[in-house]
N, CA, C and O atoms as CSV, one atom per row, in Angstrom:
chain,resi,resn,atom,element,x,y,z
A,1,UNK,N,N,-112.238,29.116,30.155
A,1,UNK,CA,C,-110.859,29.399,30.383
A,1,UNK,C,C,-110.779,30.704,31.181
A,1,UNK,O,O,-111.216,31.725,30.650
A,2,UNK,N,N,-110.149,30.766,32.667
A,2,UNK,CA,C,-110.513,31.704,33.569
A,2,UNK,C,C,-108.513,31.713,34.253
A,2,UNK,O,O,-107.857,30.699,34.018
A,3,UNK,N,N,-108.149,32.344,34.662
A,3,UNK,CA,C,-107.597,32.542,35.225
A,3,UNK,C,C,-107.207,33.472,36.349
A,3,UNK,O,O,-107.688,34.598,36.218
A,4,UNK,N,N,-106.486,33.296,37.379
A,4,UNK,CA,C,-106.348,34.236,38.297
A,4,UNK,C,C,-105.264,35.815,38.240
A,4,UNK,O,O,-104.128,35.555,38.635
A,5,UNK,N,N,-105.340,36.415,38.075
A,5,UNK,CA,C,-104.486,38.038,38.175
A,5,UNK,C,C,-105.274,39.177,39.524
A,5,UNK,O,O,-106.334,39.329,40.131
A,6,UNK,N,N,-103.594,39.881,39.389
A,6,UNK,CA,C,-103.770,40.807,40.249
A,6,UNK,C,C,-104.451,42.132,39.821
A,6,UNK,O,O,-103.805,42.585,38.876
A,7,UNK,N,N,-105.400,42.863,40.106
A,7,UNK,CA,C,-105.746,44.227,39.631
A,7,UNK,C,C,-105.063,45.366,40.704
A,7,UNK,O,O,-104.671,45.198,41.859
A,8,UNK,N,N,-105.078,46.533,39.898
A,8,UNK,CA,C,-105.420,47.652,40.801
A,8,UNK,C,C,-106.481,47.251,42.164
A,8,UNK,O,O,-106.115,47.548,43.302
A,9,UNK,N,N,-107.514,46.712,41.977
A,9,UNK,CA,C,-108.465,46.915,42.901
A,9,UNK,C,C,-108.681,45.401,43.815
A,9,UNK,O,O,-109.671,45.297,44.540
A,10,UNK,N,N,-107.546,44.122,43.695
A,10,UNK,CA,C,-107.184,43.166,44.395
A,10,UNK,C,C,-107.215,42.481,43.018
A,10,UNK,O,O,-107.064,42.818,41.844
A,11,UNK,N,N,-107.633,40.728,44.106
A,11,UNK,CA,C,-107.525,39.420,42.853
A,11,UNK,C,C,-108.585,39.647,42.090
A,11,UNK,O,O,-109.579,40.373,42.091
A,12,UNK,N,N,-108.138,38.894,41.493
A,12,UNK,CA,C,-109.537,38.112,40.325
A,12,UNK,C,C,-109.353,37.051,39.775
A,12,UNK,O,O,-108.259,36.594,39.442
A,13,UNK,N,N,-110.430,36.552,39.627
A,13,UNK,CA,C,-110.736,35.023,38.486
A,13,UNK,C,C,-111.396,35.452,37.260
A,13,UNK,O,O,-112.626,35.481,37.226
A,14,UNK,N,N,-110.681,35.794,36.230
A,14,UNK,CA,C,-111.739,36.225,35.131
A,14,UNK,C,C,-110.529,35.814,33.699
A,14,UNK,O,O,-109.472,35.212,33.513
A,15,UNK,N,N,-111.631,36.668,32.898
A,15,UNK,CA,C,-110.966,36.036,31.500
A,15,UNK,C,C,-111.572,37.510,30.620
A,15,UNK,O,O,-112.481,38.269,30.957
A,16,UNK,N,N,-110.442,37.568,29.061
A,16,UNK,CA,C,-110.253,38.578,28.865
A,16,UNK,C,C,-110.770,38.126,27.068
A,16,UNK,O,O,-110.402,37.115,26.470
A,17,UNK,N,N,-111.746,39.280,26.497
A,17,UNK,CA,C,-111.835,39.358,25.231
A,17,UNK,C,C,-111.233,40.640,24.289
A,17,UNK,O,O,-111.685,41.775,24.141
A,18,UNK,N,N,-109.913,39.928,23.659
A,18,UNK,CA,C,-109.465,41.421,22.696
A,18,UNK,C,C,-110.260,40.785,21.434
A,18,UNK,O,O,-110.596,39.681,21.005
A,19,UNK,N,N,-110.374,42.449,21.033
A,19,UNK,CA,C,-111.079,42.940,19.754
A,19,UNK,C,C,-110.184,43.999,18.935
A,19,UNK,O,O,-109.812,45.035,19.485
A,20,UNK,N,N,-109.873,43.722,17.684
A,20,UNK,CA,C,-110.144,44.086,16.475
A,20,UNK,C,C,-111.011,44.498,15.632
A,20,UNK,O,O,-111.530,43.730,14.822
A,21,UNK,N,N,-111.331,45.948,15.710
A,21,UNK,CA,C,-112.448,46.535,15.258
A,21,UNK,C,C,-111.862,47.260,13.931
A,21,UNK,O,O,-110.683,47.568,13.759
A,22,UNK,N,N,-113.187,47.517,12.822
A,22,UNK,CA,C,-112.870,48.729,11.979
A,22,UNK,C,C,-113.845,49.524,12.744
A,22,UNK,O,O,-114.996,49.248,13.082
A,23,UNK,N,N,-113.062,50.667,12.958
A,23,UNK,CA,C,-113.817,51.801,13.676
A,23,UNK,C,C,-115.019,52.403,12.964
A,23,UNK,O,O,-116.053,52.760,13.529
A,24,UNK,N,N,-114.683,52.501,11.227
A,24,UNK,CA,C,-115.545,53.022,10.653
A,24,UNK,C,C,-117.300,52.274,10.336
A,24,UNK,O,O,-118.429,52.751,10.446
A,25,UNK,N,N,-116.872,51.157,9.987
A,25,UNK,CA,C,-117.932,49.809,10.037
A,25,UNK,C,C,-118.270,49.246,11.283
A,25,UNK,O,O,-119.443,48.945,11.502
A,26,UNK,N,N,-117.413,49.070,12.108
A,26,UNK,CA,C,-117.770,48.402,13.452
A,26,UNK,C,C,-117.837,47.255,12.970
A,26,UNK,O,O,-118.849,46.723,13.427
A,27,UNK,N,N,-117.300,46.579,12.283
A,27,UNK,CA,C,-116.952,45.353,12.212
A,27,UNK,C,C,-115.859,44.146,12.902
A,27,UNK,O,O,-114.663,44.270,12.639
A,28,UNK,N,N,-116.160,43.380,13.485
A,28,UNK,CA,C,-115.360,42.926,14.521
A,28,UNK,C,C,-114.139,41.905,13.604
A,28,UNK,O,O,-114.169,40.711,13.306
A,29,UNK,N,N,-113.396,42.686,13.414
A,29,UNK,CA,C,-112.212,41.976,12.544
A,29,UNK,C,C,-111.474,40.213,12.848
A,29,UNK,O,O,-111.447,39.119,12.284
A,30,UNK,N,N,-110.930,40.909,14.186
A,30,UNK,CA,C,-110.416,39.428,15.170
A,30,UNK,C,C,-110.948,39.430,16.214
A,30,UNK,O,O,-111.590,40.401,16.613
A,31,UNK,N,N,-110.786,38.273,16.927
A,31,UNK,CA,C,-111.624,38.017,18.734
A,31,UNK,C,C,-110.635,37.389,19.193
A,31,UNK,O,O,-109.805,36.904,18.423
A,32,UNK,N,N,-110.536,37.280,20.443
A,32,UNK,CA,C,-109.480,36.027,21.123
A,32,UNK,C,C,-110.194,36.319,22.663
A,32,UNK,O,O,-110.614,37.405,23.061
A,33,UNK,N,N,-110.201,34.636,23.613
A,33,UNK,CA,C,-110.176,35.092,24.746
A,33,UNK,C,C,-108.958,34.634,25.470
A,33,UNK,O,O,-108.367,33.665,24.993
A,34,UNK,N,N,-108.591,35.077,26.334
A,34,UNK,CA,C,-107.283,34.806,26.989
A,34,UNK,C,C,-107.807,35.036,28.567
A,34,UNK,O,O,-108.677,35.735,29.086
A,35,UNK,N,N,-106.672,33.939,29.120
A,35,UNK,CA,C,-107.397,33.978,30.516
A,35,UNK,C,C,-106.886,35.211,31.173
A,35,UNK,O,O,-105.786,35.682,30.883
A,36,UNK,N,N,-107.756,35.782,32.140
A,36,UNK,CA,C,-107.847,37.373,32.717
A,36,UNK,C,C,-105.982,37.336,32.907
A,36,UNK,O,O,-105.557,38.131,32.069
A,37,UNK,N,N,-104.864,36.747,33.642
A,37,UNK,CA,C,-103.349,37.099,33.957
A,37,UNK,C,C,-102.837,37.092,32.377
A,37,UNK,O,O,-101.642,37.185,32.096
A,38,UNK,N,N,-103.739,36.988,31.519
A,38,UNK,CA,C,-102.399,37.437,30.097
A,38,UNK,C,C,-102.414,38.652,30.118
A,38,UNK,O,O,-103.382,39.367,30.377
A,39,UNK,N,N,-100.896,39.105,29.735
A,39,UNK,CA,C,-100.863,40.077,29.490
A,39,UNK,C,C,-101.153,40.710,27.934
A,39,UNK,O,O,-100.595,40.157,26.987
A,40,UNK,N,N,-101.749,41.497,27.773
A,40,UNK,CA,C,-102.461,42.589,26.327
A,40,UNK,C,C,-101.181,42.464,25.699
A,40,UNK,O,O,-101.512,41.964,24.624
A,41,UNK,N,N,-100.321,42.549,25.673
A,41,UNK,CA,C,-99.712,42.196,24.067
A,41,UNK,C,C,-98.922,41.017,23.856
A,41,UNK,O,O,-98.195,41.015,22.863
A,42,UNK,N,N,-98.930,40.087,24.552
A,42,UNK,CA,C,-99.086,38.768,23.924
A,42,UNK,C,C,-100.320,38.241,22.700
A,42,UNK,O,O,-100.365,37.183,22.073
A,43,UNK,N,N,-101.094,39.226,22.670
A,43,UNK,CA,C,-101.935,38.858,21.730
A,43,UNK,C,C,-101.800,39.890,20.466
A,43,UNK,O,O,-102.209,39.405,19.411
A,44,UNK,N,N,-101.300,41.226,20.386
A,44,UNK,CA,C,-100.835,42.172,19.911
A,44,UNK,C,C,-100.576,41.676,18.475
A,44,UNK,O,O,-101.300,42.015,17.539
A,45,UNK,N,N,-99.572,40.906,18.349
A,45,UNK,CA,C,-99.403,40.809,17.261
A,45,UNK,C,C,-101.065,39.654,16.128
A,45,UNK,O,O,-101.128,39.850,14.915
A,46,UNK,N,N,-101.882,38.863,16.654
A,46,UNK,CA,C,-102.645,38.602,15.900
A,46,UNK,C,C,-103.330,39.718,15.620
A,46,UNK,O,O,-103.492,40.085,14.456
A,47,UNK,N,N,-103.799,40.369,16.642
A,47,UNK,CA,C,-104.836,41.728,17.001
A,47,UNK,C,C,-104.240,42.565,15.315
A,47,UNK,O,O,-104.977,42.653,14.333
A,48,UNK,N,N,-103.124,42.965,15.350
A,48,UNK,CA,C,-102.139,43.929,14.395
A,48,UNK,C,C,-102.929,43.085,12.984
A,48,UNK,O,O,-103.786,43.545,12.229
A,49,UNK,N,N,-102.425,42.009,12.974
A,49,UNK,CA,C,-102.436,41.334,11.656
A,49,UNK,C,C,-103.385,41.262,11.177
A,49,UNK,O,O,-103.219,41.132,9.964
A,50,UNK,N,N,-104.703,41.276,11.537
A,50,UNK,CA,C,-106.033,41.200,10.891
A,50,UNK,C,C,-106.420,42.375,10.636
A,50,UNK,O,O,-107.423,42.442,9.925
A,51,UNK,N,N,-105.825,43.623,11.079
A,51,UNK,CA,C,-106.356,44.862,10.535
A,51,UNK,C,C,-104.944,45.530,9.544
A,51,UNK,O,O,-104.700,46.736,9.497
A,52,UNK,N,N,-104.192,44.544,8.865
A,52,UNK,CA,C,-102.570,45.587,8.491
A,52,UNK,C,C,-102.849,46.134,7.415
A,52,UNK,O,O,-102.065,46.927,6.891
A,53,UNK,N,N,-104.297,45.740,6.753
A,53,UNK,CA,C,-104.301,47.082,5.360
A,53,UNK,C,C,-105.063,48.423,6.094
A,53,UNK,O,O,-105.778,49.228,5.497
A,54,UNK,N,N,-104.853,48.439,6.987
A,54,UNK,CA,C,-105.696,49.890,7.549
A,54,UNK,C,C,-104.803,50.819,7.674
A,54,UNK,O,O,-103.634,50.461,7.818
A,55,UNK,N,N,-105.071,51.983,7.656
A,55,UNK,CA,C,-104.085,53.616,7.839
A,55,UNK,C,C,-103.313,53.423,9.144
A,55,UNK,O,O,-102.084,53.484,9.186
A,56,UNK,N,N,-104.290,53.124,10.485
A,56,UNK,CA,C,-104.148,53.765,11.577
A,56,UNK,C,C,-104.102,52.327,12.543
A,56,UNK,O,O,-104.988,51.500,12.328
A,57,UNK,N,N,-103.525,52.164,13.135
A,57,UNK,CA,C,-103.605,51.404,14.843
A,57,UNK,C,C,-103.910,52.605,16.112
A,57,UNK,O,O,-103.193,53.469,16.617
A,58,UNK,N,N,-105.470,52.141,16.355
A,58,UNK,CA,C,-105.628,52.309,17.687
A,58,UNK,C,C,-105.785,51.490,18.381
A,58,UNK,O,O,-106.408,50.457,18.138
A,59,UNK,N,N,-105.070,51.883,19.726
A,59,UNK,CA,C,-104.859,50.841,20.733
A,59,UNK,C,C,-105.121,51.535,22.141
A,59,UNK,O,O,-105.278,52.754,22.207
A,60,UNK,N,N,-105.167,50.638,23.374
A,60,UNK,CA,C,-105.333,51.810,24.591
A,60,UNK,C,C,-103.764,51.266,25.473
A,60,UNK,O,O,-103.122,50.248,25.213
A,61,UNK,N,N,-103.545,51.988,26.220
A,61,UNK,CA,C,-102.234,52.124,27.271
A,61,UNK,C,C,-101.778,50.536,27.476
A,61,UNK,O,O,-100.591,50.234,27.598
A,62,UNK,N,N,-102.566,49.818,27.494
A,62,UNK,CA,C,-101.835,48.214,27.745
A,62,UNK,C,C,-101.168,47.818,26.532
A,62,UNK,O,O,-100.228,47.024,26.578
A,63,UNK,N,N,-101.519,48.235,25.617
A,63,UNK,CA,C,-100.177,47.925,24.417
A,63,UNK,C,C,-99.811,48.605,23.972
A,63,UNK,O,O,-99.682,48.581,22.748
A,64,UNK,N,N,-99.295,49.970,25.002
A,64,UNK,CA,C,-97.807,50.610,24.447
A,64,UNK,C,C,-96.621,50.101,24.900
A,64,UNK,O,O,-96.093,50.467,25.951
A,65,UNK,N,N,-96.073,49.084,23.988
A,65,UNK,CA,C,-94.034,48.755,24.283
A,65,UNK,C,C,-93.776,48.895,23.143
A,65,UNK,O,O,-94.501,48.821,22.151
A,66,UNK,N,N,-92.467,49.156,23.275
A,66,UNK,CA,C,-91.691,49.392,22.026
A,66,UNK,C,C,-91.708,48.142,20.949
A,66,UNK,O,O,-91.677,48.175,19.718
A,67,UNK,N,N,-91.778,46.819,22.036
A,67,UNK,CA,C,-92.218,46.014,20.600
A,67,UNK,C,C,-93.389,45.914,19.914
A,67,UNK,O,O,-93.417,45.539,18.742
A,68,UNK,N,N,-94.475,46.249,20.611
A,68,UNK,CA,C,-95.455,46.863,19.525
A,68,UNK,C,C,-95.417,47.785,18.443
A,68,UNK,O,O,-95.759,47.413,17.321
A,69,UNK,N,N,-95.054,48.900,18.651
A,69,UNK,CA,C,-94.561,49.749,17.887
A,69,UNK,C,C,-94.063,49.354,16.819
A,69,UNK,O,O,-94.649,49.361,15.737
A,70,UNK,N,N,-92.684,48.887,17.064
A,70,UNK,CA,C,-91.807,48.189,16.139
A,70,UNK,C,C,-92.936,47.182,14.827
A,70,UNK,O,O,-93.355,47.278,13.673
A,71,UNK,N,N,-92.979,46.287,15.992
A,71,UNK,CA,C,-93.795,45.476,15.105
A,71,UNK,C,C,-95.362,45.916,14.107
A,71,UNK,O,O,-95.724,45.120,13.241
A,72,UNK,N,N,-95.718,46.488,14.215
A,72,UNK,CA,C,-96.328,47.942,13.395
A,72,UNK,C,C,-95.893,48.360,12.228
A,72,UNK,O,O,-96.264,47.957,11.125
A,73,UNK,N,N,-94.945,49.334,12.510
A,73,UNK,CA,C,-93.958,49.653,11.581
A,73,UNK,C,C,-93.527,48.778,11.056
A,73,UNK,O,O,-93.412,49.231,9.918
A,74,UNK,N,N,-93.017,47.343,11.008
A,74,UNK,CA,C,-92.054,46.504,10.109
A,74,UNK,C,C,-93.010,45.666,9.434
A,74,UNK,O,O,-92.654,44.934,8.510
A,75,UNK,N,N,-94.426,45.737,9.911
A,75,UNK,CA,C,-95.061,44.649,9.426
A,75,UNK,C,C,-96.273,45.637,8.661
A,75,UNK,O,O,-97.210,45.080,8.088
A,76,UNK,N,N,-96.229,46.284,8.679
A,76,UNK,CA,C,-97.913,46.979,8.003
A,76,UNK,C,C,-97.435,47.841,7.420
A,76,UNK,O,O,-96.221,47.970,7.262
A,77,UNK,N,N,-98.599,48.859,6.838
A,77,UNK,CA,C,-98.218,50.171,6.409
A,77,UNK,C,C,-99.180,51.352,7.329
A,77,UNK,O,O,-99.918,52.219,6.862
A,78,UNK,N,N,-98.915,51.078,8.645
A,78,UNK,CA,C,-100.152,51.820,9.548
A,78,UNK,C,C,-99.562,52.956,10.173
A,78,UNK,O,O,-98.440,53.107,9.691
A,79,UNK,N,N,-99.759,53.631,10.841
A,79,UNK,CA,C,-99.134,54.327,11.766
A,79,UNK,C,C,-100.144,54.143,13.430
A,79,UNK,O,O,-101.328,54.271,13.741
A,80,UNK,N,N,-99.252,53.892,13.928
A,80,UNK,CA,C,-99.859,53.287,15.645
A,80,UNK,C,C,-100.133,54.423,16.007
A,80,UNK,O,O,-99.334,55.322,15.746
A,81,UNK,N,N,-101.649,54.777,16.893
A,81,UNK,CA,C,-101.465,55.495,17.756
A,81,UNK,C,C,-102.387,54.752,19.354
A,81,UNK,O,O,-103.529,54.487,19.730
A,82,UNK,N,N,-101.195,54.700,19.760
A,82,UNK,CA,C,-101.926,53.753,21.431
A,82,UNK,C,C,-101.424,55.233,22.640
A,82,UNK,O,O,-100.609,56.143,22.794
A,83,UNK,N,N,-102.608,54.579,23.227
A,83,UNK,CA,C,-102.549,55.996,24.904
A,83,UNK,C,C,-101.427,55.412,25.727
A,83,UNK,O,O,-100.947,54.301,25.955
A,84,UNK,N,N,-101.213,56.776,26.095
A,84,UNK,CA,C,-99.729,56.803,26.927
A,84,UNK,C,C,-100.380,56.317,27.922
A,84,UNK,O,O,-101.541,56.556,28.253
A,85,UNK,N,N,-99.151,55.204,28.700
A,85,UNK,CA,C,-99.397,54.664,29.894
A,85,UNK,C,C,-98.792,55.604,31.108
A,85,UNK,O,O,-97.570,55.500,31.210
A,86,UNK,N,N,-99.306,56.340,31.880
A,86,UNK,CA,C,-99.267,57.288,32.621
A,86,UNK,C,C,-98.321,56.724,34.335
A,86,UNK,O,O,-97.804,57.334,35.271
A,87,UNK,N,N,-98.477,55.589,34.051
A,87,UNK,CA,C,-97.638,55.027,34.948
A,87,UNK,C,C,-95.962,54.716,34.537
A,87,UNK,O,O,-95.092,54.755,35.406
A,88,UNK,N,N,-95.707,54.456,33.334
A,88,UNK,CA,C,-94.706,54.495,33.411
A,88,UNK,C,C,-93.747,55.683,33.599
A,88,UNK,O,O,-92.554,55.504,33.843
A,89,UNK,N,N,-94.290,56.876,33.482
A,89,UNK,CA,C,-93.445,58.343,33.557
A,89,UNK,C,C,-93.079,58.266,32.244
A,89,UNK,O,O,-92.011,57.703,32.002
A,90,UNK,N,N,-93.952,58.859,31.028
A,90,UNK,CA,C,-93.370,58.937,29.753
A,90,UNK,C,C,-92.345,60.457,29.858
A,90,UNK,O,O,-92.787,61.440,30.454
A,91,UNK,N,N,-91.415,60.466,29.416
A,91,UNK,CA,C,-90.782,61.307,28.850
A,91,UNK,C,C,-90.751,61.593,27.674
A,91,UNK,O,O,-90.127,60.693,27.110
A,92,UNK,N,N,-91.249,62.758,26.571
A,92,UNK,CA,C,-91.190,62.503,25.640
A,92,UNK,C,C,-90.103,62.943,24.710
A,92,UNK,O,O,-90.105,62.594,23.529
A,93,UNK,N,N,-89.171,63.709,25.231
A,93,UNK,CA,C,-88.285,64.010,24.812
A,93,UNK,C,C,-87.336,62.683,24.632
A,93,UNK,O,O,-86.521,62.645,23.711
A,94,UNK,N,N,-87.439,61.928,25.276
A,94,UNK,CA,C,-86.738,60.684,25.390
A,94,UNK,C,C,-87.044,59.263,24.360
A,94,UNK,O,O,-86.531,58.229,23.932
A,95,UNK,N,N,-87.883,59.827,24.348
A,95,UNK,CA,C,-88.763,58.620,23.474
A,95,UNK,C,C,-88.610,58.261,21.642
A,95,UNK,O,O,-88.636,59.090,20.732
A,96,UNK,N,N,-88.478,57.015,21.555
A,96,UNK,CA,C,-88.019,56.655,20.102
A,96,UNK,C,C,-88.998,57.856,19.091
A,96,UNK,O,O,-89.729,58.706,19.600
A,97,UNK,N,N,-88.798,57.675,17.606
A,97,UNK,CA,C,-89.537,58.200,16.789
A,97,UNK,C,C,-90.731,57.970,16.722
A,97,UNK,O,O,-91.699,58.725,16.634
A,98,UNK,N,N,-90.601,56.433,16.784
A,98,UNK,CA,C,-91.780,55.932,16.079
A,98,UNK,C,C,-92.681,55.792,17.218
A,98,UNK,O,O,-93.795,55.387,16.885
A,99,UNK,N,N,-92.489,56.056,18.745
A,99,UNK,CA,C,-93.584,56.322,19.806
A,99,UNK,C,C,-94.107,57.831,19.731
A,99,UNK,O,O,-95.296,58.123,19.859
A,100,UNK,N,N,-92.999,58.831,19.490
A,100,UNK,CA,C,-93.451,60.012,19.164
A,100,UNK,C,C,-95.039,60.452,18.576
A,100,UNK,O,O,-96.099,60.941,18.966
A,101,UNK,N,N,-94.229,59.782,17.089
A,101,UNK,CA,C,-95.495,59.666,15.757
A,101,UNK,C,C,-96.834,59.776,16.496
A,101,UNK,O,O,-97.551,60.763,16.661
A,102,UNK,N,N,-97.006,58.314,16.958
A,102,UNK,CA,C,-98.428,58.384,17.919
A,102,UNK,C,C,-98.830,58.818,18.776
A,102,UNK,O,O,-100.034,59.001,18.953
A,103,UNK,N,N,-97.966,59.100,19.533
A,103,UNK,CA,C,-98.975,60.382,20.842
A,103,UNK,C,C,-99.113,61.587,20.093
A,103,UNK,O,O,-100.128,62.282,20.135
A,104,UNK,N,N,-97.715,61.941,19.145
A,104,UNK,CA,C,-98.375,63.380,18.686
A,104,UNK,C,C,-99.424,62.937,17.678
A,104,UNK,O,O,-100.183,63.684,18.295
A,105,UNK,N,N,-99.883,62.636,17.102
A,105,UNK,CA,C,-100.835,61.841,16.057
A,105,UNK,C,C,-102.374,62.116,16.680
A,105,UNK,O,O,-103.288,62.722,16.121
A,106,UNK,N,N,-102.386,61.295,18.412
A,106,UNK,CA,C,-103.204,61.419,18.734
A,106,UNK,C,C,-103.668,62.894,19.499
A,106,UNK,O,O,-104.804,63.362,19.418
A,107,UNK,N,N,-102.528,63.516,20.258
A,107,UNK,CA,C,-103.087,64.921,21.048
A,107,UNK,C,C,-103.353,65.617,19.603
A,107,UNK,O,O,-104.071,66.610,19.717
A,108,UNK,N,N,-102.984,65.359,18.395
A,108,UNK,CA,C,-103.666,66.507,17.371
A,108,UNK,C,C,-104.621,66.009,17.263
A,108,UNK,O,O,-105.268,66.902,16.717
A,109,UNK,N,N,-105.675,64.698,17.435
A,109,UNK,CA,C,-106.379,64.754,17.392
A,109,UNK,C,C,-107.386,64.777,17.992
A,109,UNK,O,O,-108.342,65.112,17.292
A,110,UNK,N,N,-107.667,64.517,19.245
A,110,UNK,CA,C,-108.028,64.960,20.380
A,110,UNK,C,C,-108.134,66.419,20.655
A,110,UNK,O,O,-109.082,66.801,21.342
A,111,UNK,N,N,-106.908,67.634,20.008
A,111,UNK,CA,C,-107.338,68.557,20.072
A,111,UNK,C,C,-108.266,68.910,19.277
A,111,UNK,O,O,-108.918,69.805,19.815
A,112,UNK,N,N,-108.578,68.704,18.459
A,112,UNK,CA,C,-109.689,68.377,17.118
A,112,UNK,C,C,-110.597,68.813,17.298
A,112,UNK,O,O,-111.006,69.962,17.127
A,113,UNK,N,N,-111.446,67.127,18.023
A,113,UNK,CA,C,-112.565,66.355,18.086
A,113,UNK,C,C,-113.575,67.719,18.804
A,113,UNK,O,O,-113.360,68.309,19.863
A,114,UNK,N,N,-114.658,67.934,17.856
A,114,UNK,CA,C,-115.490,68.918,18.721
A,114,UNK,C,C,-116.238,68.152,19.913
A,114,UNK,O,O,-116.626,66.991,19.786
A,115,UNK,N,N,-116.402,68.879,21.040
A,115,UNK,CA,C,-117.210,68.153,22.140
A,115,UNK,C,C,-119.142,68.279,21.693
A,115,UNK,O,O,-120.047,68.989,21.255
A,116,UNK,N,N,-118.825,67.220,22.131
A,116,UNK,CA,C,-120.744,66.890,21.849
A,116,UNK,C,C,-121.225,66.824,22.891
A,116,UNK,O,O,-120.943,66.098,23.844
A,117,UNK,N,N,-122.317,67.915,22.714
A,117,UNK,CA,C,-123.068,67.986,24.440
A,117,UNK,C,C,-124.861,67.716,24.525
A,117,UNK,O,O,-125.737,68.418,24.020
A,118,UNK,N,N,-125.021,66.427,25.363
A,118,UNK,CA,C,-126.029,65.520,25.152
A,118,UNK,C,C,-127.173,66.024,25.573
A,118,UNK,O,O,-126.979,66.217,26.773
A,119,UNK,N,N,-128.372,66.393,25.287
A,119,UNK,CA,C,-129.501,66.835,25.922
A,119,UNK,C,C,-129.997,66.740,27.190
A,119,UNK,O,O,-131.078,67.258,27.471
């Protein structure tokens, strides 16, 4: 199952595997493949559901919308934190609560994380 989409960097014919991980185990919770033109949160909500007894949702910039979010919050007991999509022009002063939560969630933690420097 392959389909055609546009990238940043032209066409393509490809196909796409989301994962559901526990970060701590590395255990691969859910899988799905979807052909490469789906878009990342059409699958969002199975992705959500196989991890909803966990603390935290991490996610990367393709599934930040507000109905993710939402759906987060109404359905789990997690708190989301997905990377700002830098293309849309986040404002954050502008921005619901519950998108807040997670970017600030994540720059505290990111400010954190000590850097590890490899031999």
């Amino acid at each position: 199952m392959s389909g055609w989409s546009k990238t940043t960097k032209g066409w393509s014919y490809d196909r796409k595997c989301h994962m559901a991980i526990d970060v701590d185990s590395l255990l691969i919770m859910e899988w799905l493949f979807t052909k490469g033109n789906m878009h990342d949160p059409h699958v969002s909500r199975d992705m959500v559901d196989s991890v909803k007894d966990f603390s935290y949702t991490l996610a990367y910039s393709a599934y930040e919308t507000l109905d993710i979010y939402d759906y987060v919050f109404k359905n789990t007991h997690e708190i989301p934190v997905i990377d700002t999509n830098i293309r849309r022009c986040i404002i954050h002063e502008k921005l619901p609560a519950n998108r807040k939560i997670g970017i600030d969630l994540r720059k505290e933690y990111v400010s954190n994380v000590p850097i590890k420097m490899g031999k």
